[in-house]
C-alpha positions in Angstrom: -25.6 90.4 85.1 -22.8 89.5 82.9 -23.2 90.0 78.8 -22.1 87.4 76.2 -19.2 88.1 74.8 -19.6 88.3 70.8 -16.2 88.5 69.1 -15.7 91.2 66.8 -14.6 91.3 63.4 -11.1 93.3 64.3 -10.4 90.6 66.8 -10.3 87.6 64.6 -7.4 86.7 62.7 -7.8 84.1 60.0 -4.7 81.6 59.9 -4.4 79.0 57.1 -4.5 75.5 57.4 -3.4 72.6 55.5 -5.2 69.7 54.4 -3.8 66.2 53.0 -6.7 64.2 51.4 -4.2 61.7 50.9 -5.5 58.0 51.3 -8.4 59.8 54.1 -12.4 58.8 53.9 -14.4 61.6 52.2 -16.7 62.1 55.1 -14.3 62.1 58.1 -12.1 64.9 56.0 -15.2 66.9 54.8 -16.3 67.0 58.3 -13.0 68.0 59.7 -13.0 70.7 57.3 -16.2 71.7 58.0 -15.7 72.5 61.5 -12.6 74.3 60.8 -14.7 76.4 58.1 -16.8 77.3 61.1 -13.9 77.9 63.8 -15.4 75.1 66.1 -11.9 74.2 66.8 -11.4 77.7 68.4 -12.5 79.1 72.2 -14.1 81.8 70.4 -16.6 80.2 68.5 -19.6 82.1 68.1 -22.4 80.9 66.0 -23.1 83.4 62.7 -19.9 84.7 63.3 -16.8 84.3 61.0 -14.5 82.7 63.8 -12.9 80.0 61.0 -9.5 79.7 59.2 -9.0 79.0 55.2 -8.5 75.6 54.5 -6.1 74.3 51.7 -7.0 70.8 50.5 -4.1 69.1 48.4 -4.7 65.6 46.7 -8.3 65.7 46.6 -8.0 63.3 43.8 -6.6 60.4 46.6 -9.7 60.3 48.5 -11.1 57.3 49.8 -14.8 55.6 50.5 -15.7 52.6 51.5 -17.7 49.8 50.3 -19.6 50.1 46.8 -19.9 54.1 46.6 -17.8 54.5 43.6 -20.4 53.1 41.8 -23.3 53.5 43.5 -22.8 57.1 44.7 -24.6 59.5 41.7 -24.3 63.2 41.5 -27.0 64.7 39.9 -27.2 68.3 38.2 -30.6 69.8 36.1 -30.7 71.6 32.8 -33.7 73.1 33.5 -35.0 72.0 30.5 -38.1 68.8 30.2 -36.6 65.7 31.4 -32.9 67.2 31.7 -31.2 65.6 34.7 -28.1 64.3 34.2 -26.2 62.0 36.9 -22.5 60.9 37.2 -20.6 58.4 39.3 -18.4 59.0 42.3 -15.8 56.9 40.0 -16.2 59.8 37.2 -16.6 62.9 38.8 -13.4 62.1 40.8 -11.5 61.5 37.6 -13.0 64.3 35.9 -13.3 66.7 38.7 -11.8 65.6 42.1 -12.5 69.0 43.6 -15.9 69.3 43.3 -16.4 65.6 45.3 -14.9 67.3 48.4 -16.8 70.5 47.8 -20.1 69.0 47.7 -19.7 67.0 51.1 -18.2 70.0 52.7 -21.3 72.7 52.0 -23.5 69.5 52.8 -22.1 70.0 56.7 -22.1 74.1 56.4 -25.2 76.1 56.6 -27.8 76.3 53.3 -27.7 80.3 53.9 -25.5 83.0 52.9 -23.0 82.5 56.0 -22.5 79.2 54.1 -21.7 80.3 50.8 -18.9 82.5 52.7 -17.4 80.1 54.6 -17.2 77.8 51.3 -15.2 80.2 49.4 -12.6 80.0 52.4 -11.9 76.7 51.1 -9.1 76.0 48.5 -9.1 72.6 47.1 -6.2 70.8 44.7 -6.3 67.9 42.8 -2.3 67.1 42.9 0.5 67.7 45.9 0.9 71.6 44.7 -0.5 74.6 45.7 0.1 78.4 44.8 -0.6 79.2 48.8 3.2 78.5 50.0 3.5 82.4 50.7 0.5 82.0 53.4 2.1 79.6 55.6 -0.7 77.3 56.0 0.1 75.2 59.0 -1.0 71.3 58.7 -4.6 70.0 60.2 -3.5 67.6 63.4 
């Protein structure tokens, strides 16, 4: 009988990739990103095991959706308090804060669990054309 390989942690080497949100829809780049988060794009994927790469995201604030989402799409946050839930437009949040738009549809494609919140802080997102991650070498998403 033949055992399943599992890779181990000394085996994997992370490499760095870079994403251009340029003029792309927000959910075809989230889920691209997604599965590279998760390593799906490697032969040794192996589910609950870090097999991914970091991901740099540059001009998050160029992203695209289609039909009436800028206004329509609402993201919604709670005080805690009595009646405090506060909602803002697709249209705002990606003048205010671009980032967080392609944050939220990336952990909405990675597991709700601890794993998740791992593989989310593999991801580097930018608003503008620069990033501080030259010295990493990121090689660019095909």
């Amino acid at each position: 009988m033949q055992k399943t390989y599992i890779p181990k942690a000394s085996e994997l080497a992370n490499e760095w990739v870079l994403v251009d949100a340029n003029d792309q829809l927000l959910g075809r780049i989230a889920a691209q990103i997604a599965s590279v988060l998760l390593g799906k794009n490697k032969p040794q994927f192996t589910p609950g095991v870090d097999t991914g790469d970091f991901v740099v995201v540059i001009n998050a604030e160029a992203v695209r959706v289609t039909g009436t989402k800028m206004e329509d799409k609402k993201y919604f946050h709670h005080s805690g308090h009595p009646s405090g839930i506060k909602g803002i437009t697709l249209r705002r949040q990606l003048a205010n804060h671009p980032d967080r738009v392609l944050r939220n549809a990336v952990w909405g494609m990675l597991p709700h669990n601890k794993f998740g919140r791992h593989l989310l802080k593999k991801l580097k997102i930018y608003a503008g054309p620069e990033h501080p991650h030259a010295a990493q070498n990121p090689r660019p998403l095909n």
